[in-house]
VMD Tcl script that builds the backbone (N, CA, C; Angstrom):
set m [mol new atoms 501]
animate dup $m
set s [atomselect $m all]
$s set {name element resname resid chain x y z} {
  {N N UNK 1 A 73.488 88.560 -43.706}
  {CA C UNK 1 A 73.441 87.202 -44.196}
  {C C UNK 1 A 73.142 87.251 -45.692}
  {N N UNK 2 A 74.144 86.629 -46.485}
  {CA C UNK 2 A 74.017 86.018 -47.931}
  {C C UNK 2 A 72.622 85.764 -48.412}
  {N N UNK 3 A 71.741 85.630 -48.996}
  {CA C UNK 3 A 70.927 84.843 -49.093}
  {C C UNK 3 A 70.577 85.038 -50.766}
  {N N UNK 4 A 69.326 84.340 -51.425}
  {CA C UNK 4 A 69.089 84.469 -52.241}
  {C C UNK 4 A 69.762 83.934 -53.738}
  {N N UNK 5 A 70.190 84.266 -55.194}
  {CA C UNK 5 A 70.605 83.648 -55.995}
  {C C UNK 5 A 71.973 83.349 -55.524}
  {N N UNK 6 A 72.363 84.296 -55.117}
  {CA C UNK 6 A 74.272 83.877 -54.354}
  {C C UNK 6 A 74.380 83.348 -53.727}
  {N N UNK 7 A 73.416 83.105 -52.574}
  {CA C UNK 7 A 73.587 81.527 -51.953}
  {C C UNK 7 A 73.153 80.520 -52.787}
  {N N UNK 8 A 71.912 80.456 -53.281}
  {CA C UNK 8 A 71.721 79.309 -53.664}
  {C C UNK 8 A 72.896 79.200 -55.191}
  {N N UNK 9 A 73.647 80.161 -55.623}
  {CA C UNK 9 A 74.523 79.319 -56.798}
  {C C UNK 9 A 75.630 78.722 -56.117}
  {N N UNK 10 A 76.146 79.346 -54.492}
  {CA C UNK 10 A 76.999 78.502 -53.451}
  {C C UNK 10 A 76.730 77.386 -53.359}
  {N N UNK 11 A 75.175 76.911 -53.018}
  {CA C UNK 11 A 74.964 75.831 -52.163}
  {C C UNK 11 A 74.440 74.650 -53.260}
  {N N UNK 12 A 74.421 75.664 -54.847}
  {CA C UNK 12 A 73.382 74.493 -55.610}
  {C C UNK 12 A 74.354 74.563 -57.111}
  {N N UNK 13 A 73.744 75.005 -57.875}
  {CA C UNK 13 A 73.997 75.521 -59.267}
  {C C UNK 13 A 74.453 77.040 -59.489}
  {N N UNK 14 A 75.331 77.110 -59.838}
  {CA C UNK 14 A 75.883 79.011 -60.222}
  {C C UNK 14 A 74.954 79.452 -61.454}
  {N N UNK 15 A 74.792 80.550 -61.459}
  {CA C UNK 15 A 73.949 81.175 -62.322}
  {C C UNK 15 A 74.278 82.412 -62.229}
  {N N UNK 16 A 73.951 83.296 -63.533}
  {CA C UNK 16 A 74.588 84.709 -63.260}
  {C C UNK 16 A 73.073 85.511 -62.488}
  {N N UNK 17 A 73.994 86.717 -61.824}
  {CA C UNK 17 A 72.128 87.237 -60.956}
  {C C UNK 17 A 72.784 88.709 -61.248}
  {N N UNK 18 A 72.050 89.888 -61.318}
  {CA C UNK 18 A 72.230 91.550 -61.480}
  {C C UNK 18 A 72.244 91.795 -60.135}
  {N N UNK 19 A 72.100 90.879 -59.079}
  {CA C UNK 19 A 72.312 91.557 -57.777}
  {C C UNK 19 A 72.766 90.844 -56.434}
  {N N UNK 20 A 73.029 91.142 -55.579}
  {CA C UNK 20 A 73.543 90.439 -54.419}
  {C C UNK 20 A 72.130 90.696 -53.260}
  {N N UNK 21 A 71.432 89.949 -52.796}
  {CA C UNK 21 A 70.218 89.910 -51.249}
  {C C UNK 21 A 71.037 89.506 -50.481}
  {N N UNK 22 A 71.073 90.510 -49.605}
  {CA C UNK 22 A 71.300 90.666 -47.921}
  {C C UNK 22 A 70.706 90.747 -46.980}
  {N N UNK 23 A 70.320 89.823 -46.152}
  {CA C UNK 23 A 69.222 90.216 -44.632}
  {C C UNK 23 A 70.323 90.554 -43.721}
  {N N UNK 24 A 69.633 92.321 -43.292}
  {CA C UNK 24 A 70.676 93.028 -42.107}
  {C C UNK 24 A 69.656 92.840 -41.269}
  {N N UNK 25 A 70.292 93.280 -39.850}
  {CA C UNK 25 A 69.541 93.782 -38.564}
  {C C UNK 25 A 70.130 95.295 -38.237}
  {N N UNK 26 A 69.640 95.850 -38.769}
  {CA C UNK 26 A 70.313 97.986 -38.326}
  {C C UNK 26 A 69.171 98.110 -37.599}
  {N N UNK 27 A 69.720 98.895 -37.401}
  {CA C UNK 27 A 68.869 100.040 -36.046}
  {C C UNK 27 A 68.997 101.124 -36.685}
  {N N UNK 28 A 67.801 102.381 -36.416}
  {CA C UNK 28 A 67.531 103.262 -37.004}
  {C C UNK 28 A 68.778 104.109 -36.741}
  {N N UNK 29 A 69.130 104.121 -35.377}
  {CA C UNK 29 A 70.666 105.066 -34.921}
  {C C UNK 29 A 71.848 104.987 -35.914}
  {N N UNK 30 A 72.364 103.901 -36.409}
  {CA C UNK 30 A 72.908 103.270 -37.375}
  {C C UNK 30 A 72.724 103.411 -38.860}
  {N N UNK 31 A 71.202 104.054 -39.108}
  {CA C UNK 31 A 71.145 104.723 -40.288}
  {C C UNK 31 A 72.431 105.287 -41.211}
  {N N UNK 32 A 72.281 106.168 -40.408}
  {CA C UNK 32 A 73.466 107.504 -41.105}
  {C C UNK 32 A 74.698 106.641 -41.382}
  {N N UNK 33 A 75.345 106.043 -40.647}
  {CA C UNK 33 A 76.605 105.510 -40.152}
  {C C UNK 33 A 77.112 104.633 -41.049}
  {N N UNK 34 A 75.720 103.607 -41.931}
  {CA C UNK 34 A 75.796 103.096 -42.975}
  {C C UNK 34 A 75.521 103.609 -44.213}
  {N N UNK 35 A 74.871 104.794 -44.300}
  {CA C UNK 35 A 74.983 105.639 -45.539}
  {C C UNK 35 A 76.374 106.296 -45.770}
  {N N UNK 36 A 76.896 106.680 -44.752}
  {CA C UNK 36 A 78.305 107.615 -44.737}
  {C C UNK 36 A 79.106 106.303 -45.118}
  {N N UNK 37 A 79.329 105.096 -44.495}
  {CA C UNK 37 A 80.035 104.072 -45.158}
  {C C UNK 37 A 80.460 104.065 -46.495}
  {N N UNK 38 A 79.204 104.604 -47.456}
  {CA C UNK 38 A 79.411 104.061 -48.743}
  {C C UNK 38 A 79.343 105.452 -49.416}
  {N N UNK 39 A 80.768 106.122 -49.483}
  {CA C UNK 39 A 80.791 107.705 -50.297}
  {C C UNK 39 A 79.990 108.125 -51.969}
  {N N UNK 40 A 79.382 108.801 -51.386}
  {CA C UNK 40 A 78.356 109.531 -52.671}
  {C C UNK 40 A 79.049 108.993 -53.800}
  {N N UNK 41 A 80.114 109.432 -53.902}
  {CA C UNK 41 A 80.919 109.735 -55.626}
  {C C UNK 41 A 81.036 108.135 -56.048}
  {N N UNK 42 A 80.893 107.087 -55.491}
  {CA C UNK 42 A 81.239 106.367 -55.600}
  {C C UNK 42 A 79.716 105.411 -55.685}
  {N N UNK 43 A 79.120 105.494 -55.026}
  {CA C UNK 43 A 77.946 104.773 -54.602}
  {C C UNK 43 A 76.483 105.582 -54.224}
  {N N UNK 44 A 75.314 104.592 -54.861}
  {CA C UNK 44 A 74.128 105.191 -54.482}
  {C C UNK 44 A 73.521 104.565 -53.029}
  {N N UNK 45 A 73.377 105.556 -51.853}
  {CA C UNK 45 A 72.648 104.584 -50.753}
  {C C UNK 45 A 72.135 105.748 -50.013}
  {N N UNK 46 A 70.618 105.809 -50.100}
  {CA C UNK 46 A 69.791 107.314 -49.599}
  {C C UNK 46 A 69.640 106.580 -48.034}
  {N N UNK 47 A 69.674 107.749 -47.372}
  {CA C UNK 47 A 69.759 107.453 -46.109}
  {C C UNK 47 A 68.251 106.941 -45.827}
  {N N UNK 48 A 67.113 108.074 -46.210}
  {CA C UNK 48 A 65.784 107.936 -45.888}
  {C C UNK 48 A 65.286 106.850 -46.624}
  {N N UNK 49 A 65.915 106.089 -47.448}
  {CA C UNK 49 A 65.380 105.033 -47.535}
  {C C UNK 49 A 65.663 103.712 -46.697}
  {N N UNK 50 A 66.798 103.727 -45.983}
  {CA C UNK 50 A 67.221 103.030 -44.901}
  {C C UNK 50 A 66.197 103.278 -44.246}
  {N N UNK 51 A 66.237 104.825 -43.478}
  {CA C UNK 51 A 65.208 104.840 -42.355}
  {C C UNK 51 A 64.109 104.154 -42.867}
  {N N UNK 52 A 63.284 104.124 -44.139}
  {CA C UNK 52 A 61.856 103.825 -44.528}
  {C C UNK 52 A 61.862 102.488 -44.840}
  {N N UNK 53 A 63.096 101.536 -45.000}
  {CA C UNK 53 A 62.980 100.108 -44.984}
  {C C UNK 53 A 62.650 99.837 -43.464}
  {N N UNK 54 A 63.273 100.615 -42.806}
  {CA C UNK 54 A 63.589 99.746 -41.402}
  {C C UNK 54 A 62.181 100.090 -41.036}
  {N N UNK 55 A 61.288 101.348 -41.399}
  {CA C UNK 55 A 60.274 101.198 -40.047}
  {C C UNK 55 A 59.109 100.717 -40.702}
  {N N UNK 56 A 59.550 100.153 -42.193}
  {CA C UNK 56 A 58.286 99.158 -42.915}
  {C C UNK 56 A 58.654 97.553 -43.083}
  {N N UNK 57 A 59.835 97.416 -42.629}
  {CA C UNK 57 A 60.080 96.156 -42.564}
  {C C UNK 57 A 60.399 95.452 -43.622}
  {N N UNK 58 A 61.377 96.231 -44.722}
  {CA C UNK 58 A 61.494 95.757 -46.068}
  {C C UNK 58 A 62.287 95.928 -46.664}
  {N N UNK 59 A 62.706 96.734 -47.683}
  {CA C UNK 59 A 64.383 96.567 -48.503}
  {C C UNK 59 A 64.670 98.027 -49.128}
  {N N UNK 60 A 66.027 97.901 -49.071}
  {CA C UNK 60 A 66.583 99.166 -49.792}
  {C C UNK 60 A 67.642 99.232 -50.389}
  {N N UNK 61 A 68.479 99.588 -51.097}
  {CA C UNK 61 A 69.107 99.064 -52.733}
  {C C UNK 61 A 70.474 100.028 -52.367}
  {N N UNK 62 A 71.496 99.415 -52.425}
  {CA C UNK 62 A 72.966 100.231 -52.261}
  {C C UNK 62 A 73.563 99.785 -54.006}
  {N N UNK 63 A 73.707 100.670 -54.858}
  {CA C UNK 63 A 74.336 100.673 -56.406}
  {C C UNK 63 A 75.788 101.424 -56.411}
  {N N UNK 64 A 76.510 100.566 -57.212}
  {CA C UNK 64 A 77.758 101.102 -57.439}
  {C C UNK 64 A 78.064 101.866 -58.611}
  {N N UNK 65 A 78.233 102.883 -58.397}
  {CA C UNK 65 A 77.740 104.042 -59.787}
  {C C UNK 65 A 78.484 103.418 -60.738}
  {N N UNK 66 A 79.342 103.286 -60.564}
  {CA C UNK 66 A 80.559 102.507 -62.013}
  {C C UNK 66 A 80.189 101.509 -62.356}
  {N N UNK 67 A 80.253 100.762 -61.823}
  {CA C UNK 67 A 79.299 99.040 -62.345}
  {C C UNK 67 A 78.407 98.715 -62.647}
  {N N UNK 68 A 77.232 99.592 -61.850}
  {CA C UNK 68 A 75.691 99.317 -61.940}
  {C C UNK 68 A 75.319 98.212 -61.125}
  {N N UNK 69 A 76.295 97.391 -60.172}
  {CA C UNK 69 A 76.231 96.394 -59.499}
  {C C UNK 69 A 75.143 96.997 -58.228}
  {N N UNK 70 A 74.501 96.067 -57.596}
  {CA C UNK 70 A 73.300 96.706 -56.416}
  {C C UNK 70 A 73.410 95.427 -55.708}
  {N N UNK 71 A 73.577 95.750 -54.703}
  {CA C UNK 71 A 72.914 95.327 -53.469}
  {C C UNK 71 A 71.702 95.818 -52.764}
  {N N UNK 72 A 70.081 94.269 -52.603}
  {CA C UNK 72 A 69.293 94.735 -51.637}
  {C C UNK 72 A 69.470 93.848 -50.551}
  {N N UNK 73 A 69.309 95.464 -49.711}
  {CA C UNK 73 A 69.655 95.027 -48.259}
  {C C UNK 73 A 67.739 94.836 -47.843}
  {N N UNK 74 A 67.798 93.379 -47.186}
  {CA C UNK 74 A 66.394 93.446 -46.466}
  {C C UNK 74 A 66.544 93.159 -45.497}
  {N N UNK 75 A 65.755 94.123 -45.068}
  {CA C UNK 75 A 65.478 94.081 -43.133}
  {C C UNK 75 A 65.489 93.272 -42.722}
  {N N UNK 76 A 65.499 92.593 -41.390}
  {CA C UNK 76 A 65.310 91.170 -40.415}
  {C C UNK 76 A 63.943 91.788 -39.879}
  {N N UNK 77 A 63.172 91.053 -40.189}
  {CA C UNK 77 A 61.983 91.135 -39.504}
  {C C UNK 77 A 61.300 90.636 -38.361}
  {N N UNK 78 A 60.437 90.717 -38.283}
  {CA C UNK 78 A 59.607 89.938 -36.570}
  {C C UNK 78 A 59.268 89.056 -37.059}
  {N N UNK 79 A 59.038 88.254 -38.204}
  {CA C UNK 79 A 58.605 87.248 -39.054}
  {C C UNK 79 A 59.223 86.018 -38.260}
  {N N UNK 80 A 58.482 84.634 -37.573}
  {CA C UNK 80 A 58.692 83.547 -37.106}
  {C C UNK 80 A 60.142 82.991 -38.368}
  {N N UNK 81 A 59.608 82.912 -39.627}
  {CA C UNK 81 A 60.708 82.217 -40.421}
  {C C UNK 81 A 61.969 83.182 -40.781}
  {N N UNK 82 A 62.142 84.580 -40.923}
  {CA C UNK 82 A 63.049 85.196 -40.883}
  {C C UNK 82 A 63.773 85.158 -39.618}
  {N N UNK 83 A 63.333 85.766 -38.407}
  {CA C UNK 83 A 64.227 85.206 -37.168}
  {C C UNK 83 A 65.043 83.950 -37.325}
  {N N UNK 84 A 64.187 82.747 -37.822}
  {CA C UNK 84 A 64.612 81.447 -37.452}
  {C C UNK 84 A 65.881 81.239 -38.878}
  {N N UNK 85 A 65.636 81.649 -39.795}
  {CA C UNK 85 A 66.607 81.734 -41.063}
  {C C UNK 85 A 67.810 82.519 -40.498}
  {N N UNK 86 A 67.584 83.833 -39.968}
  {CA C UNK 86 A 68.794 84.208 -39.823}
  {C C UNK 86 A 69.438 83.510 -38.452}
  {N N UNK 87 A 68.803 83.494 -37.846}
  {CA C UNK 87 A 69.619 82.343 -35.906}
  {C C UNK 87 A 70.278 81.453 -37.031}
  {N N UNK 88 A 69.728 80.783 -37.494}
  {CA C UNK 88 A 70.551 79.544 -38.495}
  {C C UNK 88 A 71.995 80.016 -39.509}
  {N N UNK 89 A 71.978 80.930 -39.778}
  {CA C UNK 89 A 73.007 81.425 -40.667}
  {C C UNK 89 A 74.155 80.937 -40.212}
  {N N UNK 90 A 75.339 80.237 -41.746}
  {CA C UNK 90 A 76.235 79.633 -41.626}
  {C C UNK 90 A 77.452 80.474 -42.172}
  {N N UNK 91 A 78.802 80.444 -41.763}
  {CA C UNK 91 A 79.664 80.554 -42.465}
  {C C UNK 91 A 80.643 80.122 -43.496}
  {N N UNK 92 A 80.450 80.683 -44.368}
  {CA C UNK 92 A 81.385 79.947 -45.632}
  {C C UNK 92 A 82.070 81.000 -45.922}
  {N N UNK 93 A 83.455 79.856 -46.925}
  {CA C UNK 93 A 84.168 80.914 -47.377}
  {C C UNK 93 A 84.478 80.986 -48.451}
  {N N UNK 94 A 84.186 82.167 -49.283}
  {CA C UNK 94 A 84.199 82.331 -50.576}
  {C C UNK 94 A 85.637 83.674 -51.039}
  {N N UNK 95 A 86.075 83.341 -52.115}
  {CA C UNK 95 A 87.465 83.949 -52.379}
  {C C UNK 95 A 88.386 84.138 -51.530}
  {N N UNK 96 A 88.686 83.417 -50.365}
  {CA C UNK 96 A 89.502 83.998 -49.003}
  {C C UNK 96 A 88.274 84.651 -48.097}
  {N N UNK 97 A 87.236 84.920 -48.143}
  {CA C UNK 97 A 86.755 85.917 -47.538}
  {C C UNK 97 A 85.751 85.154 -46.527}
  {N N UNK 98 A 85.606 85.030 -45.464}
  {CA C UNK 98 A 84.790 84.473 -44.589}
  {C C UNK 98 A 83.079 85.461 -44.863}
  {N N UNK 99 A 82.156 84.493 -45.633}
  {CA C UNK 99 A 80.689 85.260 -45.399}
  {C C UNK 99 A 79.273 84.543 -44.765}
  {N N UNK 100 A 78.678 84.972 -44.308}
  {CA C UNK 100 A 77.491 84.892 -43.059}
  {C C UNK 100 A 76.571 84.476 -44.589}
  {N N UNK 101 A 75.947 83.216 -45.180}
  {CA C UNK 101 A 75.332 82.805 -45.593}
  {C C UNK 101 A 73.888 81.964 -45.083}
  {N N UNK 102 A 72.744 82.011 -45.796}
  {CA C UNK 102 A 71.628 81.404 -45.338}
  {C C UNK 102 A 72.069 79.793 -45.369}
  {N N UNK 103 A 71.023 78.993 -44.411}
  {CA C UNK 103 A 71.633 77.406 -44.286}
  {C C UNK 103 A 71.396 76.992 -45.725}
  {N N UNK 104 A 71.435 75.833 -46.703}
  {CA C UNK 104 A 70.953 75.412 -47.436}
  {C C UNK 104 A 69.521 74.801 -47.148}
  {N N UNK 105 A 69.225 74.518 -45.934}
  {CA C UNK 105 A 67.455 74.308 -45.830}
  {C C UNK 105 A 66.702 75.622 -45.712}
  {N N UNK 106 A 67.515 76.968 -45.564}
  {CA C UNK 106 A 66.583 78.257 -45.698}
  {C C UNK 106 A 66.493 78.672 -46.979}
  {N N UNK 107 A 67.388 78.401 -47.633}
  {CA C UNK 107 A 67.714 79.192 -49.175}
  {C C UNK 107 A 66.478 78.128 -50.021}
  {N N UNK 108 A 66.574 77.168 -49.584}
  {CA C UNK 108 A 65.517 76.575 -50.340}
  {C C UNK 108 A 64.118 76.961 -50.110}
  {N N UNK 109 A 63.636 76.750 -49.026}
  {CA C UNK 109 A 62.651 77.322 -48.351}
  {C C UNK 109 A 62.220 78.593 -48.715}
  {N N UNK 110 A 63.361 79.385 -48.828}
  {CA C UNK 110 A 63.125 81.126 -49.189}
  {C C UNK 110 A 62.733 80.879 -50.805}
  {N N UNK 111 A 63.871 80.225 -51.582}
  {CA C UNK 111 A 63.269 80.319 -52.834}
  {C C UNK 111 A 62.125 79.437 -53.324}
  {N N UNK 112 A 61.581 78.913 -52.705}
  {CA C UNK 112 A 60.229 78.110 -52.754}
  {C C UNK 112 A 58.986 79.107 -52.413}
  {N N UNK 113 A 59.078 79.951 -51.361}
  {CA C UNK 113 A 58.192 81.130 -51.135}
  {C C UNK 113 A 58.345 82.136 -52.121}
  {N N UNK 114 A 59.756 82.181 -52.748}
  {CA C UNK 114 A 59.442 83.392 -53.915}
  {C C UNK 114 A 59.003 82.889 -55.108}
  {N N UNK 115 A 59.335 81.622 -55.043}
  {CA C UNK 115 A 58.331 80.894 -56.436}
  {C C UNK 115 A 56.901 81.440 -55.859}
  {N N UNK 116 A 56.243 80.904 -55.291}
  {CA C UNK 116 A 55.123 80.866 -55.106}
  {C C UNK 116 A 54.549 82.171 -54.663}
  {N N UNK 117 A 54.957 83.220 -54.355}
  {CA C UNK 117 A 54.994 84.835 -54.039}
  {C C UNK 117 A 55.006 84.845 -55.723}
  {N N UNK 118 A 55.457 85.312 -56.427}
  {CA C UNK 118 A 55.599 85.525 -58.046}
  {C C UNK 118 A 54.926 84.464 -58.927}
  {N N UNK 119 A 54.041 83.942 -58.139}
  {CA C UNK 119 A 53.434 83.544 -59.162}
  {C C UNK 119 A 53.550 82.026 -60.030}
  {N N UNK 120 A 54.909 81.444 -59.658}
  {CA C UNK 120 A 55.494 80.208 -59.898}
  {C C UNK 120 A 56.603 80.631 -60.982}
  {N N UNK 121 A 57.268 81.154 -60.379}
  {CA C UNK 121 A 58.506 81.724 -61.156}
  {C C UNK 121 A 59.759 79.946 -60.938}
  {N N UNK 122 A 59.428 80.307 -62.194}
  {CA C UNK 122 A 60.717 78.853 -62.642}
  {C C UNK 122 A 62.120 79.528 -62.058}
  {N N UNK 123 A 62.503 79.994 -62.244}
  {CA C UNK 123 A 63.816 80.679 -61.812}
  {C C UNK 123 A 64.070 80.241 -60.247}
  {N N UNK 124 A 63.067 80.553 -59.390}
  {CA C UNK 124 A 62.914 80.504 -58.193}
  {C C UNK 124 A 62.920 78.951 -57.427}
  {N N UNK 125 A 62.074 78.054 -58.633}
  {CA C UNK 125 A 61.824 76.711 -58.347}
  {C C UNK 125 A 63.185 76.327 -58.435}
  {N N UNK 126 A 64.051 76.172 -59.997}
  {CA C UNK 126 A 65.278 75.473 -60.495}
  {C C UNK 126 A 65.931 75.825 -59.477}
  {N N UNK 127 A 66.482 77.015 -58.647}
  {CA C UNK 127 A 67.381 77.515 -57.691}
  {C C UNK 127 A 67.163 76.651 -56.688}
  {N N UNK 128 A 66.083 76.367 -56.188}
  {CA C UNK 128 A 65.651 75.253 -54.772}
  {C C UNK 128 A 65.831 74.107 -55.110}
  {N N UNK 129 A 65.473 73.731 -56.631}
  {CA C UNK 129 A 65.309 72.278 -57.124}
  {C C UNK 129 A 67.063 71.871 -56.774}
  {N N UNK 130 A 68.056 72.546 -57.447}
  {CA C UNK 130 A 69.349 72.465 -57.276}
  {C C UNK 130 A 70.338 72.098 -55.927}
  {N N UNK 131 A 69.716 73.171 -55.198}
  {CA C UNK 131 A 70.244 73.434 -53.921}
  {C C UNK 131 A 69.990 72.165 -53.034}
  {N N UNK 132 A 68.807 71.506 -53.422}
  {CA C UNK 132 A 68.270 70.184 -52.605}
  {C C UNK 132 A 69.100 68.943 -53.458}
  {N N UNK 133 A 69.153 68.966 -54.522}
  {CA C UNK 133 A 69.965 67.796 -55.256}
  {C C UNK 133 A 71.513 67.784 -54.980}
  {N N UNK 134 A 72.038 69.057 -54.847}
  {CA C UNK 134 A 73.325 69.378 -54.376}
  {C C UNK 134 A 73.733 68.838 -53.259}
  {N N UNK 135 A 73.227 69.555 -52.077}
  {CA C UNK 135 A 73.023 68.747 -50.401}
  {C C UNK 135 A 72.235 68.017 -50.080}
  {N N UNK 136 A 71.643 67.230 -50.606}
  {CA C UNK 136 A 70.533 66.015 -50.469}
  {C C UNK 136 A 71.818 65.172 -49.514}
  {N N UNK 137 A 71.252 64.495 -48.518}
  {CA C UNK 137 A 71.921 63.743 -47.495}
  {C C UNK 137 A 72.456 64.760 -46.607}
  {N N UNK 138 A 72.586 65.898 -46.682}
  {CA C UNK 138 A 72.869 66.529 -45.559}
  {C C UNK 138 A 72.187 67.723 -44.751}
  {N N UNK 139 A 70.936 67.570 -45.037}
  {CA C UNK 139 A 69.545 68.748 -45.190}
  {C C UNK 139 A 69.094 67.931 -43.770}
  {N N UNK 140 A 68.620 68.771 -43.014}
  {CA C UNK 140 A 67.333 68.738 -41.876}
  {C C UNK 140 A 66.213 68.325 -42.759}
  {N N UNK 141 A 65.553 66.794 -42.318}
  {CA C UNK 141 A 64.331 67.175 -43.378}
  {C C UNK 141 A 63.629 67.854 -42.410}
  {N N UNK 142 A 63.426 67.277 -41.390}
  {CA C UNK 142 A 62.631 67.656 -40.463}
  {C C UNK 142 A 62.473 69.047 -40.071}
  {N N UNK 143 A 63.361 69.770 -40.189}
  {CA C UNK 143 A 63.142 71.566 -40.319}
  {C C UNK 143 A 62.438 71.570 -41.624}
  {N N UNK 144 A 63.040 70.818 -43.012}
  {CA C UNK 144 A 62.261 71.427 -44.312}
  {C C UNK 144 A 60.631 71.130 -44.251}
  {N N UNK 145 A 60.389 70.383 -43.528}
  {CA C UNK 145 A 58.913 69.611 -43.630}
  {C C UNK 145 A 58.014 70.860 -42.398}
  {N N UNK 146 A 58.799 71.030 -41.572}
  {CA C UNK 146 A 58.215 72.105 -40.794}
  {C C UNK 146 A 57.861 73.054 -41.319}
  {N N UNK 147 A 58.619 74.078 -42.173}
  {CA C UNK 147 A 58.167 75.110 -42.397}
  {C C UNK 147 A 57.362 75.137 -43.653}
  {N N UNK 148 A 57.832 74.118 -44.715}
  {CA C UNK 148 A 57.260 73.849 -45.891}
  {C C UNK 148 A 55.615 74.111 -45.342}
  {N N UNK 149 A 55.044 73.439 -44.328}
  {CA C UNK 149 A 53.787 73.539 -43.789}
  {C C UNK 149 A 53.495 74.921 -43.280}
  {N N UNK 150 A 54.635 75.546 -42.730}
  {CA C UNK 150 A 54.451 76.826 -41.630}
  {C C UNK 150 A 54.035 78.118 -43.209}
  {N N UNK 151 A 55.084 78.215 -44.318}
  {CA C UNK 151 A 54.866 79.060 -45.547}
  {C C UNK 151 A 53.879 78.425 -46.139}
  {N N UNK 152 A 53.290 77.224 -46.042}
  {CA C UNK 152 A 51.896 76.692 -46.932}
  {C C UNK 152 A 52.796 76.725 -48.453}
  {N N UNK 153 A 54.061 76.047 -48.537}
  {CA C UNK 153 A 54.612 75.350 -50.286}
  {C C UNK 153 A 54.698 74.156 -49.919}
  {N N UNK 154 A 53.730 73.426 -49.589}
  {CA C UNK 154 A 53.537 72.202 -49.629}
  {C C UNK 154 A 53.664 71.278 -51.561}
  {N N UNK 155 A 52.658 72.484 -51.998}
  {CA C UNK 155 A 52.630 71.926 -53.727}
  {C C UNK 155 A 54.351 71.942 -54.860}
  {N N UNK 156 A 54.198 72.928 -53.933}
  {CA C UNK 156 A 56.097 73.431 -54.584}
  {C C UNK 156 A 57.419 72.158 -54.250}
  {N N UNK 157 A 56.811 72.017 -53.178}
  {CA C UNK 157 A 58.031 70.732 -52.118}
  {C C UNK 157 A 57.750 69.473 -52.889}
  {N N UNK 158 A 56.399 69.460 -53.404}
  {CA C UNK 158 A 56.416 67.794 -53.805}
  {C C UNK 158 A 56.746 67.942 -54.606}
  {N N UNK 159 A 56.369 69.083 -55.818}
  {CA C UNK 159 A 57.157 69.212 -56.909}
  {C C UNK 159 A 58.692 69.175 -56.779}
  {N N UNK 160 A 59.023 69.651 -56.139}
  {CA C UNK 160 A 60.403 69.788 -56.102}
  {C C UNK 160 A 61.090 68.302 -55.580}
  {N N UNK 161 A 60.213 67.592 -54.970}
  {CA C UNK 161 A 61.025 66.270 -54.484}
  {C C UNK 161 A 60.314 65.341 -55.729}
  {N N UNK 162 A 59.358 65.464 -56.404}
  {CA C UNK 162 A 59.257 64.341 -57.537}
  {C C UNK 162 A 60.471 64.849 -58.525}
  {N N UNK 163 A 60.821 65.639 -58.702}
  {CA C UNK 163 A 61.668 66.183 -60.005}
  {C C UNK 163 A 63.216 66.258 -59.664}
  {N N UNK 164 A 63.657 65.859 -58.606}
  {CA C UNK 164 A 64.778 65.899 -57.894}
  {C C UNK 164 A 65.553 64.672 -58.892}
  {N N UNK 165 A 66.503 64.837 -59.111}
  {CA C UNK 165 A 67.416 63.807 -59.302}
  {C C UNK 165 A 68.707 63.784 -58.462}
  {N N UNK 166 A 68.516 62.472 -57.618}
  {CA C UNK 166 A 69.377 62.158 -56.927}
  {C C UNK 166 A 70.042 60.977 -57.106}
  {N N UNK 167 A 71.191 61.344 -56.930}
  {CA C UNK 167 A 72.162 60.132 -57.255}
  {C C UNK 167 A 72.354 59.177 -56.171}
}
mol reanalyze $m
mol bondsrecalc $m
mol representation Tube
mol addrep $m
């Protein structure tokens, strides 16, 4: 699943980002299978760091030697709001290409927790602030009000709904 600045420049405002966030579900068996996917000469992706995302529950970085382009891949976790973000995942389609994107009430949600994880990173806020002014009228509030309480960004949400401009 999509998630992160590439969804939210889908679902809100485009912005340029140095990387693409992905939430997988691998299995440790599957390790190898996705390292061999992506050939050395071409790409950086250590196997043992797969294995060491998956059995810490966290992320690991696939780079394209020529570009410098990276993808982090983060784990699906046992986490109540990660389960429930990814069950929700939508499809869109971007260049011809059918992709597994976060809903627009998770991408907000997610980037409201990384505001507030970092400290109150503006970057993080404007991305949510957007994404809600964009699809405003077509958002669950009632999921956003749930979890807004469940992650404790209650302060972030009001901010983000006093500063909203909606048409």
């Amino acid at each position: 699943m999509i998630t992160g600045s590439v969804a939210s420049s889908l679902q809100g405002q485009p912005r340029s980002t140095h990387d693409i966030d992905m939430v997988i579900a691998v299995q440790r068996s599957k390790a190898h299978d996705l390292a061999e996917a992506f050939p050395s000469r071409d790409f950086y992706l250590d196997e043992h760091s797969i294995l060491d995302a998956i059995g810490r529950q966290s992320m690991f970085n696939l780079i394209d030697l020529e570009t410098g382009d990276k993808v982090d891949f983060w784990i699906l976790t046992d986490e109540a709001f990660d389960r429930s973000r990814f069950s929700r995942r939508i499809t869109e389609e971007f260049m011809g290409i059918k992709i597994q994107v976060s809903s627009p009430e998770d991408t907000i949600l997610a980037k409201l927790r990384w505001a507030k994880l970092c400290g109150g990173s503006e970057k993080q806020f404007t991305d949510a602030l957007r994404v809600y002014e964009v699809q405003y009228g077509k958002l669950d509030m009632d999921y956003l009000e749930h979890w807004v309480k469940k992650l404790d960004i209650e302060p972030l949400w009001k901010r983000l709904m006093d500063e909203a401009e909606i048409a």
